[in-house]
Backbone as CSV, one residue per row, in Angstrom:
resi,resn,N_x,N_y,N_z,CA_x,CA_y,CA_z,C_x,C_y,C_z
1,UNK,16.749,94.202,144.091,17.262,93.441,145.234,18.691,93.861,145.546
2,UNK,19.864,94.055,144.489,21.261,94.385,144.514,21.114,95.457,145.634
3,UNK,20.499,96.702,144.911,20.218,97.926,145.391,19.840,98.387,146.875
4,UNK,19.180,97.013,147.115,18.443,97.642,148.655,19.374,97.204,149.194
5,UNK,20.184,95.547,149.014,21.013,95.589,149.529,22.391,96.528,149.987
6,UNK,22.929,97.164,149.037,23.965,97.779,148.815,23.596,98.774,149.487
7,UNK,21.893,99.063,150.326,21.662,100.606,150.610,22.254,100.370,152.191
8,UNK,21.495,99.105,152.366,21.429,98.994,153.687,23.010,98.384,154.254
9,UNK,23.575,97.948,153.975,24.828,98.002,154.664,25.682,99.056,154.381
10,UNK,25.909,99.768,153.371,26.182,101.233,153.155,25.788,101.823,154.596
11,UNK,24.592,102.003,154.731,24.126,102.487,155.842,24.147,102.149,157.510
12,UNK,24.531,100.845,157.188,25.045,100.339,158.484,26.691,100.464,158.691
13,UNK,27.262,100.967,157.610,28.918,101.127,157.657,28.914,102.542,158.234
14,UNK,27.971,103.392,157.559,28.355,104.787,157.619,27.499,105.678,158.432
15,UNK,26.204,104.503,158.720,25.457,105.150,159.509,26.378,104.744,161.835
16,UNK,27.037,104.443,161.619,27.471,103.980,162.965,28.767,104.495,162.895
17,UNK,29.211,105.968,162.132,29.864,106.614,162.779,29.804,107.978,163.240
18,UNK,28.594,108.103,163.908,27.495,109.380,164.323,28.595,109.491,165.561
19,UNK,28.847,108.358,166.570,30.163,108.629,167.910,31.544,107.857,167.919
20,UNK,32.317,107.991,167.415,33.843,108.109,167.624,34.315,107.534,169.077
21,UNK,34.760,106.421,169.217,35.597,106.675,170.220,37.011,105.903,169.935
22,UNK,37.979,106.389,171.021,40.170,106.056,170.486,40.212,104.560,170.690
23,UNK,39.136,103.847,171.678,39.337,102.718,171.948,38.887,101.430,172.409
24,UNK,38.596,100.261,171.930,37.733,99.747,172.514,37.979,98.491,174.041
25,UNK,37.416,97.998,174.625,37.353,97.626,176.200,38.064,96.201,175.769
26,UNK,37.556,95.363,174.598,38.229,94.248,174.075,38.810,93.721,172.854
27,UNK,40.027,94.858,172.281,40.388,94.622,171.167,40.747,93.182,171.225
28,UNK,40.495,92.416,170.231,41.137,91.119,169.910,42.667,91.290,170.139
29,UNK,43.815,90.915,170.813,44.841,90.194,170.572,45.380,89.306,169.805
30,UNK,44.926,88.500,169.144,44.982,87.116,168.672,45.161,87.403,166.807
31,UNK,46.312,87.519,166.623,46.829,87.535,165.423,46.118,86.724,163.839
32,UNK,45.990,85.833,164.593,45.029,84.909,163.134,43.624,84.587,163.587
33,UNK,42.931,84.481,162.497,41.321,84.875,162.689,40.742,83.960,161.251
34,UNK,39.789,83.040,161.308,38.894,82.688,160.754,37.509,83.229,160.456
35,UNK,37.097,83.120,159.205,35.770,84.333,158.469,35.303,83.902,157.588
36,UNK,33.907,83.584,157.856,33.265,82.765,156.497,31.617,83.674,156.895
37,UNK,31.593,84.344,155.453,30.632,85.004,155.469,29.931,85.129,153.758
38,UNK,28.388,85.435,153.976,27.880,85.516,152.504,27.000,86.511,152.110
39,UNK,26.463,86.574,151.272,26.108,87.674,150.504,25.086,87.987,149.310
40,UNK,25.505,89.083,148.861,24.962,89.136,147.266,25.843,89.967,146.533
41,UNK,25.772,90.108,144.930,26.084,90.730,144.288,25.732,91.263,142.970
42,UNK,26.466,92.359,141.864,25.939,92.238,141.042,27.046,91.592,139.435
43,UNK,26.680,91.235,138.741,27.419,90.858,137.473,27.141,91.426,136.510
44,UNK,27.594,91.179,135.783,28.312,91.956,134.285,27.319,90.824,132.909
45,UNK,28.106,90.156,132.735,27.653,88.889,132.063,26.645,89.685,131.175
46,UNK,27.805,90.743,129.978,26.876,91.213,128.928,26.588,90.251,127.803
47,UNK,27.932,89.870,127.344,27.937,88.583,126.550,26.690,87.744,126.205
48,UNK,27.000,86.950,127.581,25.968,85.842,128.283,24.310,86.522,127.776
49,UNK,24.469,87.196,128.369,22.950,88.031,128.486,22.530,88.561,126.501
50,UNK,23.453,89.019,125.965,22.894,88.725,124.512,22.768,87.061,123.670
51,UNK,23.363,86.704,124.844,22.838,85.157,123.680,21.653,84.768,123.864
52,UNK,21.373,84.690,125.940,19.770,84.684,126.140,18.773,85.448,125.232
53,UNK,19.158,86.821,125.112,18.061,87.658,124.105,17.955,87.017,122.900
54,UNK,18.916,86.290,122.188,19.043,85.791,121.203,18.366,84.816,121.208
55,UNK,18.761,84.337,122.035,17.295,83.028,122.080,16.390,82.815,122.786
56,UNK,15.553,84.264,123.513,14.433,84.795,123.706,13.870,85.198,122.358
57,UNK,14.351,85.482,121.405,13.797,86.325,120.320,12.788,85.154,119.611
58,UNK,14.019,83.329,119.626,13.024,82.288,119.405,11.744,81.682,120.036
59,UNK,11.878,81.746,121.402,10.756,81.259,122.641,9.601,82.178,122.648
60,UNK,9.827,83.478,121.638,8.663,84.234,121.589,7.942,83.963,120.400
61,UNK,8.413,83.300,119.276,7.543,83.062,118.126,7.096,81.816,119.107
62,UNK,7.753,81.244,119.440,6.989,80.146,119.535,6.212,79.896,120.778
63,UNK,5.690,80.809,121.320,4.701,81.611,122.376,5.023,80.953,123.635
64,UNK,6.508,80.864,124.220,6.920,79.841,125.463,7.631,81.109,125.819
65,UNK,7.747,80.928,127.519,7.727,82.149,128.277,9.369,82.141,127.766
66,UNK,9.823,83.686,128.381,11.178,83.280,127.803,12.048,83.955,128.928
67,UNK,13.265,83.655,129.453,14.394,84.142,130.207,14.941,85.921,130.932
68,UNK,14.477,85.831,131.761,15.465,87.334,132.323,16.903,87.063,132.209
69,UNK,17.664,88.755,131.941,18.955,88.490,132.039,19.107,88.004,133.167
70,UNK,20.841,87.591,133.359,21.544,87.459,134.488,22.136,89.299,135.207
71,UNK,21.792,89.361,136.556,22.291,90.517,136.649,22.592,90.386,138.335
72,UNK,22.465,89.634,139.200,23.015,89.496,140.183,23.342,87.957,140.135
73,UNK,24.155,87.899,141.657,24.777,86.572,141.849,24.499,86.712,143.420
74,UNK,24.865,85.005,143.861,25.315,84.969,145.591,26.622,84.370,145.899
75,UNK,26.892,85.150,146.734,28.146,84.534,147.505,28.463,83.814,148.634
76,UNK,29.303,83.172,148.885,30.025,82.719,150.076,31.087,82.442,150.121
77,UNK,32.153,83.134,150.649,33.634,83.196,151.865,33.773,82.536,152.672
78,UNK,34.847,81.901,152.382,36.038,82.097,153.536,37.231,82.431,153.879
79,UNK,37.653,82.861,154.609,38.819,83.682,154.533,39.818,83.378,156.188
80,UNK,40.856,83.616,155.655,41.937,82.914,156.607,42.810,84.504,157.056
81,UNK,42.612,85.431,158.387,43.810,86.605,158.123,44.468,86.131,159.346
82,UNK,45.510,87.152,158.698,46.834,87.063,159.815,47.517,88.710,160.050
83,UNK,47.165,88.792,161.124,47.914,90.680,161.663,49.478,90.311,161.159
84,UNK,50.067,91.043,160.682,51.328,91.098,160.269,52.061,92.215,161.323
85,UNK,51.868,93.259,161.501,52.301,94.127,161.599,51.014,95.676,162.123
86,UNK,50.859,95.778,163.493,50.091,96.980,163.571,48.904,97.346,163.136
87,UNK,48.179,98.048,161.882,47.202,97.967,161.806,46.788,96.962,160.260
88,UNK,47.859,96.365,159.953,48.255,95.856,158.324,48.077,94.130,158.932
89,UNK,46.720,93.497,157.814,47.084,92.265,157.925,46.908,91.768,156.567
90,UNK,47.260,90.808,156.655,47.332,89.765,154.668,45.776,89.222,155.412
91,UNK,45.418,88.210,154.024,44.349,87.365,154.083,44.235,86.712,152.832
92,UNK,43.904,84.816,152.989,43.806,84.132,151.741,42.616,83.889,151.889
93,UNK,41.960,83.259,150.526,40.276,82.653,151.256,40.146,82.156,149.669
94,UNK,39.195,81.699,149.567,37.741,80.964,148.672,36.568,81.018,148.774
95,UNK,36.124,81.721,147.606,34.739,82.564,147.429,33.468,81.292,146.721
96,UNK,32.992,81.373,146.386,32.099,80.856,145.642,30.890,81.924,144.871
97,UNK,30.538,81.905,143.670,29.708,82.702,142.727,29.102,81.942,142.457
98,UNK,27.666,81.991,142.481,26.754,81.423,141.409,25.062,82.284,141.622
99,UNK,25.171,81.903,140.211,23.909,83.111,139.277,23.062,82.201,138.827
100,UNK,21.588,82.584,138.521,21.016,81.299,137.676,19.978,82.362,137.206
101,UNK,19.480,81.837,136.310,18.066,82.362,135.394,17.380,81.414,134.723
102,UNK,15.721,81.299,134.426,15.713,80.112,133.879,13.862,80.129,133.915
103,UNK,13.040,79.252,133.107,11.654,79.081,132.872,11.577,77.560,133.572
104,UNK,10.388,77.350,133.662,9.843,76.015,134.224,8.519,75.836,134.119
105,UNK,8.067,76.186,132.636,6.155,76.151,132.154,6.119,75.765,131.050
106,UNK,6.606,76.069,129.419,6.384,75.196,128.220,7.668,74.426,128.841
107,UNK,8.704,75.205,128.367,9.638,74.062,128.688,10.566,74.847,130.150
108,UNK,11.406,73.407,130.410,12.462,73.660,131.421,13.900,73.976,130.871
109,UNK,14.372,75.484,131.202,15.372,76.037,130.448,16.097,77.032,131.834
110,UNK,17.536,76.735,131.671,18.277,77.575,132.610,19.638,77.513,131.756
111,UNK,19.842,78.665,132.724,21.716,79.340,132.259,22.245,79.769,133.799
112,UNK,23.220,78.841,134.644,23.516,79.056,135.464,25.193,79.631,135.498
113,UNK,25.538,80.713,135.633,27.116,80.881,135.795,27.216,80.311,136.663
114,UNK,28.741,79.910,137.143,29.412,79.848,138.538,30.838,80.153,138.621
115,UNK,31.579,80.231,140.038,33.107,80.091,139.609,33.669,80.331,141.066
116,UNK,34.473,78.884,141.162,35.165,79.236,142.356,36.553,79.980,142.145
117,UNK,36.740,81.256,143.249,37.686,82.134,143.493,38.333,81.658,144.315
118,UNK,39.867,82.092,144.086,40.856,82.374,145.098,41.207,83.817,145.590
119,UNK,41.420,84.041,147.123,41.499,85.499,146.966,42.431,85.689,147.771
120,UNK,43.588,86.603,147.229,44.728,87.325,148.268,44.393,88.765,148.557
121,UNK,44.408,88.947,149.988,44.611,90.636,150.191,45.035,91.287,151.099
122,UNK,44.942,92.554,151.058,45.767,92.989,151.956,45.083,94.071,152.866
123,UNK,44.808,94.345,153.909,44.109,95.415,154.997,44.359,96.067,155.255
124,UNK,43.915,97.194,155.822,44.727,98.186,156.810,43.437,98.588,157.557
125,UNK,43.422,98.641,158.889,42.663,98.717,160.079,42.806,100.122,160.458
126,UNK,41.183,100.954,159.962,41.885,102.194,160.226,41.559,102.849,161.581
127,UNK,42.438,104.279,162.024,42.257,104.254,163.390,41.225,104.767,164.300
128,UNK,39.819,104.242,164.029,38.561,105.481,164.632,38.016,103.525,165.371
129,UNK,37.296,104.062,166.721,36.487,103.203,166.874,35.285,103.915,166.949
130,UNK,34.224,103.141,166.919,32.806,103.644,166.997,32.220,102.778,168.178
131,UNK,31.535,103.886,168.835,30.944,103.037,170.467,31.663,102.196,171.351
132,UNK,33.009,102.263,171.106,33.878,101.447,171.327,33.911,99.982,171.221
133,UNK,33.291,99.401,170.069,33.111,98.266,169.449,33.052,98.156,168.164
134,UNK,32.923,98.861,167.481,32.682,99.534,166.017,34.334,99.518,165.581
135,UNK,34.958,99.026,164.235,36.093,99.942,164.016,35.753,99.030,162.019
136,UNK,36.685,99.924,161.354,36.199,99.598,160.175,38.197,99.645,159.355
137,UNK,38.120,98.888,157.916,39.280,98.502,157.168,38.805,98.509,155.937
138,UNK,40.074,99.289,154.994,40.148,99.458,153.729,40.950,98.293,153.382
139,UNK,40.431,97.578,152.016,41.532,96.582,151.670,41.412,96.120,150.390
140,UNK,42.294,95.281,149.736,41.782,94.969,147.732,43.105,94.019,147.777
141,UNK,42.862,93.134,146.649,43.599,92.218,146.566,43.260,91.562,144.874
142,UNK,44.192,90.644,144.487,43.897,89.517,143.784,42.730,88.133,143.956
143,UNK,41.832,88.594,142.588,41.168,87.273,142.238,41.769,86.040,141.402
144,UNK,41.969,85.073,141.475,41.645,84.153,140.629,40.451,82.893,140.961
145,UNK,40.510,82.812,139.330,39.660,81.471,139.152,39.930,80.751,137.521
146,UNK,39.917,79.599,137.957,40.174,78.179,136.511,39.102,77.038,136.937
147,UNK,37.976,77.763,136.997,37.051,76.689,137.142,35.468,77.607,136.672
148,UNK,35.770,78.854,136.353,34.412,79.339,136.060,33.912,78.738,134.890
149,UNK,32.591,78.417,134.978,31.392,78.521,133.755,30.098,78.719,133.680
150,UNK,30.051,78.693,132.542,28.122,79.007,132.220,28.043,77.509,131.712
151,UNK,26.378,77.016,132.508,26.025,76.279,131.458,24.524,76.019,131.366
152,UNK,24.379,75.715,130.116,23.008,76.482,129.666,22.376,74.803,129.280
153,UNK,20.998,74.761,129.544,20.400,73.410,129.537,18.721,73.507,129.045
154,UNK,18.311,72.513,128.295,16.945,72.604,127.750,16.543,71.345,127.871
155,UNK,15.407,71.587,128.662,14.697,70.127,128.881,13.787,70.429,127.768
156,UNK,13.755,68.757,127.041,12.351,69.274,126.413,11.100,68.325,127.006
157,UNK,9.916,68.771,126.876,9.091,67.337,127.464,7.887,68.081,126.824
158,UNK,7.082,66.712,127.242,5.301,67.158,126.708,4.355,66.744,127.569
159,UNK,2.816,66.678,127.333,2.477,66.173,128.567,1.922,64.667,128.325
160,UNK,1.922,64.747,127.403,2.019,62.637,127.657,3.446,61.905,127.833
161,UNK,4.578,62.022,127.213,5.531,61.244,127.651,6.451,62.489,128.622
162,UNK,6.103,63.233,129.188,7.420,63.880,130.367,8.577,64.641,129.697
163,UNK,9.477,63.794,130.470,10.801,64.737,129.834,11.074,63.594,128.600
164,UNK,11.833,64.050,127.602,11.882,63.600,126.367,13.299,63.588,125.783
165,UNK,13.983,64.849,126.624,15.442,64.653,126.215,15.948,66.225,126.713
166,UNK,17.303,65.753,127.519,17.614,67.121,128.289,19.165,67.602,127.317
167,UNK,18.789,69.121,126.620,19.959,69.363,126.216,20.854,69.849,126.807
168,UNK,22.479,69.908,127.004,23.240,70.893,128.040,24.715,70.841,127.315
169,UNK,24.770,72.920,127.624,25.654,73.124,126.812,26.622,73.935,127.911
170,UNK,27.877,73.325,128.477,28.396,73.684,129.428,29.849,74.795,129.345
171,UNK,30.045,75.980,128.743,30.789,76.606,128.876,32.158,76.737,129.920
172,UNK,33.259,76.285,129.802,34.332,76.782,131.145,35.324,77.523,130.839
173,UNK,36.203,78.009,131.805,37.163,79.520,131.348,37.776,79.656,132.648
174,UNK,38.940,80.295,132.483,39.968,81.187,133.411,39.952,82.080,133.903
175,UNK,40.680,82.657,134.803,40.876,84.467,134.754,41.365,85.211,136.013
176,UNK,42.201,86.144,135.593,42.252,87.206,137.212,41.875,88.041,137.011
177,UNK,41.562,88.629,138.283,41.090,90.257,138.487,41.653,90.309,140.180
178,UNK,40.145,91.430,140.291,40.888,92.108,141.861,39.573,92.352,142.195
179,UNK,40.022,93.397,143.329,38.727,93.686,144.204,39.302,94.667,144.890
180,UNK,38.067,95.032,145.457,38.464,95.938,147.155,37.150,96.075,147.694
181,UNK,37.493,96.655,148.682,36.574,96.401,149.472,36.521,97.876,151.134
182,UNK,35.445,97.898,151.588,35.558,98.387,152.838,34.347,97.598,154.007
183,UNK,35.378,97.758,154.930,34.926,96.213,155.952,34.850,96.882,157.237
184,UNK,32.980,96.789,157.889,32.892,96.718,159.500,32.965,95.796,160.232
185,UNK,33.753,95.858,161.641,33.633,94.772,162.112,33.173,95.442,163.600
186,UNK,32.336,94.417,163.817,31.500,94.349,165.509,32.027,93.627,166.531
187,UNK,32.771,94.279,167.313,33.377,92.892,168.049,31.963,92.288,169.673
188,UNK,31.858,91.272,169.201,30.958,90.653,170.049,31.116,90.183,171.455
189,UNK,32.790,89.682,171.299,33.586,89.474,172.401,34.778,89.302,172.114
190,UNK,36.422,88.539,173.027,37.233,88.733,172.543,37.626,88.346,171.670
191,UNK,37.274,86.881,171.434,37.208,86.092,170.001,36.634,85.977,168.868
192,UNK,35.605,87.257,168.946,33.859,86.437,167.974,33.851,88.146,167.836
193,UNK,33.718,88.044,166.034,32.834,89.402,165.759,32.154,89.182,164.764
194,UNK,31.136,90.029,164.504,30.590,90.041,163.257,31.146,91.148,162.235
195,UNK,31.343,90.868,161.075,31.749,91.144,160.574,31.074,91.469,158.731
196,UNK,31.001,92.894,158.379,30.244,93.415,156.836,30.659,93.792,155.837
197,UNK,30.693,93.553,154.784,31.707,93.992,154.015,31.302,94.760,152.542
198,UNK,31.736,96.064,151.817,30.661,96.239,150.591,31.749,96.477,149.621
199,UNK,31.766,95.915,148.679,32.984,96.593,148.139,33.190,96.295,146.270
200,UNK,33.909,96.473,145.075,34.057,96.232,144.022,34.419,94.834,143.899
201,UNK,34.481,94.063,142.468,35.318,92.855,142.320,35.285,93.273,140.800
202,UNK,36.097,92.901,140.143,36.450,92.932,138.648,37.182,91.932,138.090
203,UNK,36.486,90.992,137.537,36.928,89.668,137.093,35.948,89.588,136.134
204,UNK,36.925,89.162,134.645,36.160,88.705,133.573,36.804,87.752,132.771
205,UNK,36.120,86.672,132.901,36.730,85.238,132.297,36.615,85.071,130.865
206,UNK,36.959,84.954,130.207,37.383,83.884,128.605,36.939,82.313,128.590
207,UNK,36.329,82.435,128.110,36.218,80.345,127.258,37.144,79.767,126.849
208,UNK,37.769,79.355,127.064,39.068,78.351,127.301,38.395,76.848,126.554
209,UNK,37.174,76.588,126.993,36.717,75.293,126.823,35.370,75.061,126.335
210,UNK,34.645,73.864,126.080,33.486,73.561,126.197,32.938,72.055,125.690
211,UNK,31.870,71.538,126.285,31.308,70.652,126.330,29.833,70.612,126.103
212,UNK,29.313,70.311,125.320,28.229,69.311,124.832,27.405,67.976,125.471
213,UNK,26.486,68.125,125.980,25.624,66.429,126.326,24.467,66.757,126.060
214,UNK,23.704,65.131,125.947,22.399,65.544,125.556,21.973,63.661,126.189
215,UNK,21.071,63.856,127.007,20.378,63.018,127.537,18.606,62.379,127.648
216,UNK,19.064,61.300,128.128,17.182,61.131,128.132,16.529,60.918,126.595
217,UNK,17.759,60.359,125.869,16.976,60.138,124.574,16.652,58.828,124.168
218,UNK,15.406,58.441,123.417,14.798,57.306,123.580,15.829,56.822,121.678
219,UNK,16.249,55.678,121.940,17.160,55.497,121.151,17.950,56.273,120.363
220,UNK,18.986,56.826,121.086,20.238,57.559,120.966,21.319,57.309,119.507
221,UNK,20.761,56.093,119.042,22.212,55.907,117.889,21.088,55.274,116.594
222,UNK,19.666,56.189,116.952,18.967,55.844,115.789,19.050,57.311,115.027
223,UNK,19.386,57.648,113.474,19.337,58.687,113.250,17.639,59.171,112.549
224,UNK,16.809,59.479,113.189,15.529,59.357,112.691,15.091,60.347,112.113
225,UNK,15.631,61.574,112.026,15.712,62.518,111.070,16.284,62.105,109.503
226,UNK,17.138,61.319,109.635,17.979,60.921,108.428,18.845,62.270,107.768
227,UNK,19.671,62.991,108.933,20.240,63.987,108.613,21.865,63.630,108.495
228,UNK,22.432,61.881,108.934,23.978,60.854,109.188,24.122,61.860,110.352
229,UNK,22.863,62.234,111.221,23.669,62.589,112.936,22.742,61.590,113.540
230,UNK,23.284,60.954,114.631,22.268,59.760,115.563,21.858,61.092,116.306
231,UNK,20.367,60.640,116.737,19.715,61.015,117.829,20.419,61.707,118.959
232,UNK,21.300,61.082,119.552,22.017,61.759,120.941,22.798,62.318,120.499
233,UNK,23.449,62.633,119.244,24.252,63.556,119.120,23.779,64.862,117.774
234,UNK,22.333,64.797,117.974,21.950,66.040,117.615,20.637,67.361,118.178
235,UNK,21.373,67.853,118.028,20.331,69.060,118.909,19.258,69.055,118.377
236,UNK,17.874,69.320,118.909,16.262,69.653,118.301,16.565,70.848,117.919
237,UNK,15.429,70.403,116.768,15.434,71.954,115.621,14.498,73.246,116.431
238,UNK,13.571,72.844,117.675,13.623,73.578,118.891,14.464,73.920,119.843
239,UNK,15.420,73.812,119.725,16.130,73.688,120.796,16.739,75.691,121.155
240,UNK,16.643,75.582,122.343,17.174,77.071,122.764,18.621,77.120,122.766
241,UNK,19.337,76.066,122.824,20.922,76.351,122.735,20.842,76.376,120.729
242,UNK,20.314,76.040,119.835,20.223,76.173,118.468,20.230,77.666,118.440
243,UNK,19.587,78.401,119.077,19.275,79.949,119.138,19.873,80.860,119.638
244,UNK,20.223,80.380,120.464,21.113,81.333,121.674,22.247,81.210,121.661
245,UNK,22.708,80.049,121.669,24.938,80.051,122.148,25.441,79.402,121.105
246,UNK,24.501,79.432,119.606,25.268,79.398,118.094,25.734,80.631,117.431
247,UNK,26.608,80.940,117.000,26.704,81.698,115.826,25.699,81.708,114.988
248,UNK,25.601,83.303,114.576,24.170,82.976,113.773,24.306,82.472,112.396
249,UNK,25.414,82.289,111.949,25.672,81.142,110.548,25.076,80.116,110.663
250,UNK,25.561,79.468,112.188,25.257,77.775,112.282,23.608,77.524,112.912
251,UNK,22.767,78.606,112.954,21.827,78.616,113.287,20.589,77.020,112.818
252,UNK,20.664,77.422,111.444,20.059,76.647,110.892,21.108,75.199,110.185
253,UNK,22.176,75.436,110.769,22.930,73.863,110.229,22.281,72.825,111.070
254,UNK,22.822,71.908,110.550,22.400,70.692,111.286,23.615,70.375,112.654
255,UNK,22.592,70.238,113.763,23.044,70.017,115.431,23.628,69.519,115.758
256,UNK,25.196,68.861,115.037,25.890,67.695,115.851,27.004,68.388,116.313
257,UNK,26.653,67.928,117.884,27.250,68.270,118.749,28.613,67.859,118.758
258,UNK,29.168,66.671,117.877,30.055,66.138,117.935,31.224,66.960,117.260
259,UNK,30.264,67.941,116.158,31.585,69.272,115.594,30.984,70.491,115.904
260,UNK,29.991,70.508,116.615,29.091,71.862,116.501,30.126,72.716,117.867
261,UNK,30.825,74.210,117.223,31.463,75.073,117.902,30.155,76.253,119.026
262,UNK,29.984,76.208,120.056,29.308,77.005,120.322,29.806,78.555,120.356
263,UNK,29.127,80.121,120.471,29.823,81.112,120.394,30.578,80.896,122.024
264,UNK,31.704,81.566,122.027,32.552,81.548,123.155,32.539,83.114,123.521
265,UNK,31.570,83.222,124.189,31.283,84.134,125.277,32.531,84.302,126.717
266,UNK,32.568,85.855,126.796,32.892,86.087,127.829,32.668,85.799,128.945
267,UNK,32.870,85.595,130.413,31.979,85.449,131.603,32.386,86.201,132.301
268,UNK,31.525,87.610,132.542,31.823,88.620,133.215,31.181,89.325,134.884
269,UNK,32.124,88.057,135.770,31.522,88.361,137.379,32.197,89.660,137.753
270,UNK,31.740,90.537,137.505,32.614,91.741,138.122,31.219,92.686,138.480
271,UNK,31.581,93.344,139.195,30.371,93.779,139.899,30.405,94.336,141.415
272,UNK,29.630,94.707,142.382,29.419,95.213,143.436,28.833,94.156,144.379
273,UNK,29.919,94.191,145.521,29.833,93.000,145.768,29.278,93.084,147.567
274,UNK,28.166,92.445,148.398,28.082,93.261,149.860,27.723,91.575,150.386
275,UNK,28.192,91.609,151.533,28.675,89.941,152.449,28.599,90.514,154.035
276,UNK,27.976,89.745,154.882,27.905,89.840,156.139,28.350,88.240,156.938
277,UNK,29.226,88.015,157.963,29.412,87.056,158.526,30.227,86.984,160.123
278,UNK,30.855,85.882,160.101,31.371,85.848,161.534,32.841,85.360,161.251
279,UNK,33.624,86.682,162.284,35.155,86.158,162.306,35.309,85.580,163.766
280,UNK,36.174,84.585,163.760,36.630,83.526,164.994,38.214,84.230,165.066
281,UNK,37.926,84.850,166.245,40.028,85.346,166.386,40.422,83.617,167.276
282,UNK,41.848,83.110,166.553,42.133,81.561,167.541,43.263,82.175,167.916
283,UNK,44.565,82.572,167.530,45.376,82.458,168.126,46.501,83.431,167.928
């Protein structure tokens, strides 16, 4: 899916400069411009992706379907520019990432990344038009984000009583990077273009944090294992976060969430990144 994507706007960037022309009939005037556009991409998330195997390796003894990596994401922008100067403009905005992978047949199991971005950058509008509506910009800037995470969740259920108890193990983290990018824009009229964009991002977050819950349990502060952990604060000895986002020491310890360290994985959105949308020139 990444791939076809990445073919076809590739091809719509580079395939529409077969005619050249110095100028077009309605360049925008209008210095600041609104742009909210979305996409796809691809991610990194090697980390991430060996803990799933790790606890695919369990969902296969125990003959329950088991997890694809994470290897793309979707996006959505918005972005705020301002012409500074000639063919040079800045631009701020807020991205949004999110990835998911996950079963829904023995049991219900997902690992969703996410992470909202901040993004600064900088343009340059270079000087060819195409059909005289066509013109295209090189540009790269600063990422941040203090809100990314993974978090990974196991329903368990059966088929006489349902769901039975939902585990969730929520990873969060920091981080900067960058990007760049190369950007067509269509002007539609004097205010309104469409606008494509294909370009790198390189951002890889750290675990900073994490959190533990476990719900849907039918008396929570009974310890019925008799292991001195209550019910809601211990993981099933099925459980896919037991397998996957433990250290393999604590594999077989006993599940309380209340000291249990999960491994602190990287979260690695960096990747190839392609977005199509609409810029509003106001003023």
């Amino acid at each position: 899916m990444n791939r076809m994507v990445v073919i076809a706007l590739v091809g719509t960037l580079v395939g529409c400069l077969g005619s050249v022309a110095q100028a077009a009939p309605f360049a925008p005037t209008q210095r600041l411009a609104l742009s909210g556009q979305a996409g796809l991409g691809s991610i990194g998330m090697k980390d991430v992706n060996a803990e799933i195997d790790r606890g695919n390796t369990f969902l296969q003894r125990q003959t329950w379907s088991t997890l694809d990596d994470l290897k793309s994401n979707f996006l959505f922008r918005g972005d705020l520019r301002y012409n500074i100067y000639g063919s040079w403009s800045v631009s701020a905005g807020i991205s949004r990432a999110v990835a998911s992978t996950g079963v829904d047949f023995d049991q219900v199991i997902e690992v969703k990344p996410s992470a909202t971005i901040y993004r600064g950058a900088v343009s340059y509008q270079l000087p060819w038009w195409v059909k005289e509506k066509i013109r295209f910009a090189l540009g790269g800037g600063i990422d941040r984000t203090s809100s990314a995470r993974v978090e990974v969740s196991h329903e368990h259920r059966n088929v006489e009583s349902g769901t039975i108890r939902i585990e969730t193990l929520t990873l969060e983290g920091s981080g900067t990077g960058a990007h760049a990018f190369l950007e067509s824009e269509l002007l539609v009229s004097e205010s309104i273009s469409l606008v494509s964009d294909i370009g790198w991002r390189q951002l890889k977050v750290s675990t900073d944090s994490f959190r533990w819950k476990i719900e849907r349990v039918e008396n929570p502060d009974l310890d019925q294992d008799r292991d001195d952990v209550p019910n809601g604060s211990d993981l099933s000895d099925n459980s896919f976060l037991r397998h996957g986002f433990l250290p393999p020491g604590l594999v077989g310890s006993p599940g309380d969430i209340r000291i249990l360290e999960p491994d602190k994985v990287d979260m690695d959105f960096s990747g190839v990144q392609a977005s199509v949308g609409l810029r509003f020139y106001l003023f």
